[in-house]
N, C-alpha and C positions, 0 to 999 in steps of 0.2 A: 621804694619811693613811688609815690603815687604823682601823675599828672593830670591834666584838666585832659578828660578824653573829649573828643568833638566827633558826634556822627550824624550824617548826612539826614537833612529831614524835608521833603517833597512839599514845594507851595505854589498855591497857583495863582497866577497871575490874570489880570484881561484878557481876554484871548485867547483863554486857557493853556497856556505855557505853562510848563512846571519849572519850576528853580529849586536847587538842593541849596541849601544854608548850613552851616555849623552853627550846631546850640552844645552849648555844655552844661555834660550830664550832670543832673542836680543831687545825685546820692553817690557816694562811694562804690567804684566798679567790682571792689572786691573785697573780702577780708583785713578788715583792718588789724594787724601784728603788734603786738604790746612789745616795744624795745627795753632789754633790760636797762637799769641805773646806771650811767656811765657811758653808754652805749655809744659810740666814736659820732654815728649818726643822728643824734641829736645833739644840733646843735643850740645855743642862744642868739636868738636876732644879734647880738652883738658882733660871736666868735664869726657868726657865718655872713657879715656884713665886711667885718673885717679881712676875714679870708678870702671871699671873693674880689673885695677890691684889691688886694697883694698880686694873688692870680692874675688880672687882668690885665695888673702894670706890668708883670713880668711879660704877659704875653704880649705886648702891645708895646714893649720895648723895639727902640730904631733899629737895635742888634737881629733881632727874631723878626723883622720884617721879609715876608713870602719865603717863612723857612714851613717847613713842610712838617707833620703834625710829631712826628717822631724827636725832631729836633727840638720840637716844642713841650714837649711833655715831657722830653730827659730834663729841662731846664725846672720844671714845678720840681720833680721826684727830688733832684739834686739839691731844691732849696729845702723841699721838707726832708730830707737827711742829714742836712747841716747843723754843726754842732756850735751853741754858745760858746763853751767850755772851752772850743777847738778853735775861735777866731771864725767860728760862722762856715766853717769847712767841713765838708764830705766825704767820707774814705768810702773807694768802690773798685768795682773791678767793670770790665768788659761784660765780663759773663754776668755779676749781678747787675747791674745797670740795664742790661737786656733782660734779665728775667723780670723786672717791672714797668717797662715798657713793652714786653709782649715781644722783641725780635730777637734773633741769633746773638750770639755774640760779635760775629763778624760784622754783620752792619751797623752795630755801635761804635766797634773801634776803626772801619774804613769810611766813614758818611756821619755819625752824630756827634760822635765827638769832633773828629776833624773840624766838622762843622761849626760846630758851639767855639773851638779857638779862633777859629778861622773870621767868623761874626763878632769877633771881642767880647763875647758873653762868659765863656767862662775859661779862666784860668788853674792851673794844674801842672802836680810835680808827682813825679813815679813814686812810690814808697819801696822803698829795698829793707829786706832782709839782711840779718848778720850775715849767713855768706855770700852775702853782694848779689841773691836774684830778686830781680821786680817780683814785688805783689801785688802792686795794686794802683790806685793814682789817687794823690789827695786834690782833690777839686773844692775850688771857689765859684760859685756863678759873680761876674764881676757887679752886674746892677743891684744884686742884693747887699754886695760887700761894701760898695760906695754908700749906700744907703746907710749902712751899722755903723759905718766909720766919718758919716757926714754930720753928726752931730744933731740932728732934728730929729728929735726923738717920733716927730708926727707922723714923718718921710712912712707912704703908705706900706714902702717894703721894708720899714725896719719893723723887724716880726719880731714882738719875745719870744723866750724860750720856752712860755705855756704856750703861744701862738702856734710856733714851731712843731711843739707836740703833737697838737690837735691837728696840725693838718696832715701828720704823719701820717696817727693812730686814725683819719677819714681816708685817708687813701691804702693806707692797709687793708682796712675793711672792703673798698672797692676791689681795689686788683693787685694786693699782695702776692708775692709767688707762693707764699707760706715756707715756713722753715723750721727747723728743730734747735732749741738752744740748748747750749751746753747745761744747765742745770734741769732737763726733762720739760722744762716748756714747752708748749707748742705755739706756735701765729699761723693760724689758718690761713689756706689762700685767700684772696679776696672773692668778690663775688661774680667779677670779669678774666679773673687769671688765666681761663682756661683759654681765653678767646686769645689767641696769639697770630704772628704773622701777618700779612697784608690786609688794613684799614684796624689794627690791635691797636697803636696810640690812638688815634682818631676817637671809637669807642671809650676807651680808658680815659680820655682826656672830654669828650662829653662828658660824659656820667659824671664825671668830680663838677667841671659846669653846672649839670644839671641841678645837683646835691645841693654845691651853694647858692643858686639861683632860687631855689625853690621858698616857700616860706615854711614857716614852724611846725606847719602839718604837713609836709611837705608833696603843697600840691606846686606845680608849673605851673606859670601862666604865658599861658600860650603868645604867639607873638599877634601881632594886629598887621592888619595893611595887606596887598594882596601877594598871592603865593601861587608857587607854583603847585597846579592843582593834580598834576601825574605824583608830584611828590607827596604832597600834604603840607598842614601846616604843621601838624607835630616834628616832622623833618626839618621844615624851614627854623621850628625855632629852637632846635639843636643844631641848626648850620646855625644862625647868626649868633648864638654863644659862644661857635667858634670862630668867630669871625668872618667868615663865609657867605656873604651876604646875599650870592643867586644862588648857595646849595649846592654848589658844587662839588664833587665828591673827593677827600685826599687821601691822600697814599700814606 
């Protein structure tokens, strides 16, 4: 995905003072890649209007208020894993649930999960085996569920199941763990997998921001208004996609 790049250009003023300005570079910074038919990554204004306002409401929900980016990004995964068929439900583990968020298993099941019940966001019951050991946990994110079962078909989170898809098979492409299926498939990792551990959701949860924020070619458009200049503005307008409005940096 390409962004609007911005580099410093030297102008003098009365007095002869210089001032750096940002201009945006007028040709393509590099190699433009032909995506194949189908490609998760392209989207139409529509999917990718739609999808980002979903995201937004999920994240911008009262429950996920100053929850911290891991907790927030288990909440996207969880709803693009949810199944029509299943009543809008998730089957997962500890351990996979952390391998798409980028953390151990331990800090999903002591801190993200607690948390997500703990916040009323998302609801959940063990799944047992025939001889009576846990497997796993079938999960519901609650603001999506209210939504499917609230009868407004408009309600920005009630996503169909092409919706649901496509936000899977985009977020796969970014930071899938990759895995092998039982009839010889492969789903490669994504293109952030590797990036795991401390500021992993943060990353993983940009980039999917960035993806749908972007337009059909998919450039950024950078944010306006003034920033902080040790950071940039390309920083600042990946913080305020995440909501982050002085850029500050999360865990």
């Amino acid at each position: 995905m390409a962004a609007l790049a911005a580099l410093p250009r030297p102008r003098t003023f009365a007095g002869g003072a210089a001032r750096r300005r940002l201009r945006s570079v007028p040709t393509q910074a590099g190699p433009v890649v032909q995506l194949e038919v189908g490609n998760p990554l392209q989207l139409t204004e529509t999917m990718r209007t739609r999808l980002l306002a979903a995201v937004r409401a999920l994240l911008s929900d009262p429950g996920l208020k100053d929850a911290d980016d891991p907790v927030r990004l288990a909440t996207v995964v969880l709803v693009a894993k949810s199944k029509v068929a299943a009543n809008y439900r998730a089957t997962t583990t500890a351990t996979e649930l952390g391998r798409w968020v980028g953390l151990k298993s331990s800090r999903i099941a002591h801190h993200v999960l607690p948390q997500l019940r703990d916040r009323g966001v998302l609801g959940s019951n063990e799944t047992v085996s025939a001889a009576g050991r846990v497997t796993g946990l079938e999960c519901w994110v609650i603001p999506m569920y209210r939504a499917m079962h609230g009868g407004d078909r408009r309600h920005v989170l009630a996503l169909s199941r092409v919706e649901l898809v496509v936000l899977l098979k985009l977020i796969e492409v970014l930071f899938a763990p990759g895995w092998n299926h039982k009839d010889g498939r492969v789903t490669p990792a994504g293109m952030i997998a590797d990036r795991t551990g401390r500021g992993a959701a943060t990353d993983r949860l940009g980039l999917l921001l960035m993806v749908l924020s972007s337009n059909s070619k998919g450039w950024l458009q950078l944010c306006s208004g003034s920033v902080d200049s040790e950071r940039g503005r390309p920083a600042a307008t990946v913080a305020r996609l995440l909501g982050d409005a002085v850029g500050a940096e999360r865990t």
